[in-house]
N, C-alpha and C positions, 0 to 999 in steps of 0.2 A: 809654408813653401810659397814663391814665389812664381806665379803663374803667369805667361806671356802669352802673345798671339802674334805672330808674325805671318804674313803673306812669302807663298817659295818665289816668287819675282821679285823681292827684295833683298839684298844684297844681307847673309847675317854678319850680323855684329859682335864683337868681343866681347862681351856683358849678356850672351845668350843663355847661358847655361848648358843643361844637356837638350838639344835640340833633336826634339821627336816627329816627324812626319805622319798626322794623322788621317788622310786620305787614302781611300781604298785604292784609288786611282792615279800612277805617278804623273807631276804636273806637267801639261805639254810645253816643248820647246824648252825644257830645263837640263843639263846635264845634272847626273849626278852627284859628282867632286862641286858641283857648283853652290851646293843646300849644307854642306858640310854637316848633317844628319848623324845622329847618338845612336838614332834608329828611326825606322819605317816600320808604322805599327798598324798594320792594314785590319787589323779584327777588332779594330776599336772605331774602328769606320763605323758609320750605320750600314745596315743592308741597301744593295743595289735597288731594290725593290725599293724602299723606304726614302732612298736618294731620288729614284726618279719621280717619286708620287709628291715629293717634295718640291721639285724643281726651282729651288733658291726663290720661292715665294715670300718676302716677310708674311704675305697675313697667313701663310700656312704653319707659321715658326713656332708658337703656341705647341698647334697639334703635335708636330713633327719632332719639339724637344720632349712633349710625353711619352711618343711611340719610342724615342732613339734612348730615353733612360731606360723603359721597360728592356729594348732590346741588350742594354750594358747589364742588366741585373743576370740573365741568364748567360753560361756560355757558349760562345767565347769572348763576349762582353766584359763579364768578371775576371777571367782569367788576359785579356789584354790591357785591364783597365790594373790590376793587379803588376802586371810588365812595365807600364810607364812608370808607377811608383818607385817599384825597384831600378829602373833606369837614371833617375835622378842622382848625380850624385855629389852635388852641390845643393844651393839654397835656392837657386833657379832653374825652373822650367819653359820652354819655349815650345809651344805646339806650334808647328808648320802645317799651311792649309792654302791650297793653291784657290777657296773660294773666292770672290771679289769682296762681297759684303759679309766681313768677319764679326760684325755683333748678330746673324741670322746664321749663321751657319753650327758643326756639329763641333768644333772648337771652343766657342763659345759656349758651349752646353759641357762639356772636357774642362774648361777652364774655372767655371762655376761650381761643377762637381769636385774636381781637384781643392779649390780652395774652402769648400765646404769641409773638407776632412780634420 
């Protein structure tokens, strides 16, 4: 499968696939008809807890991609990470992520993981 990363402030594309929203939190200032989303997968988020202890630090990104796999192994980790699979349903996938710096964020730990499979 083919795994993307797209930011919701950017306009999606025709060559997006099934376009999943992986933030707990819907991006500010965005409507929704605007993200044209497959789905909103808020339990594949990491915990709020885990997001703020994080605070889009890179040198915290290490730590915070051990804690946010541990947190996917159990559910409802498993079972949302299990949803984006069956979501696809073409040969590409687009995780949406309203973070700024998308190689530090829980996307890129999603998109690693996905393509690992």
């Amino acid at each position: 499968m083919d795994v993307r990363i797209r930011r919701a402030y950017d306009d999606p594309s025709g060559n997006d696939g099934t376009r999943v929203l992986v933030d707990r939190v819907w991006p500010r200032g965005v409507r929704k008809d605007a993200l044209a989303l497959d789905d909103w997968n808020k339990d594949v988020a990491p915990s709020t807890a885990l997001r703020k202890w994080f605070g889009h630090d890179p040198e915290r990104f290490e730590e915070f991609r051990r804690r946010y796999l541990a947190e996917l192994e159990d559910d409802p980790g498993r079972s949302a990470m299990a949803r984006i699979r069956e979501s696809v349903t073409g040969e590409r996938l687009t995780l949406v992520t309203a973070t700024k710096d998308v190689a530090h964020s829980q996307a890129a730990v999603l998109a690693g993981l996905l393509t690992a499979d």
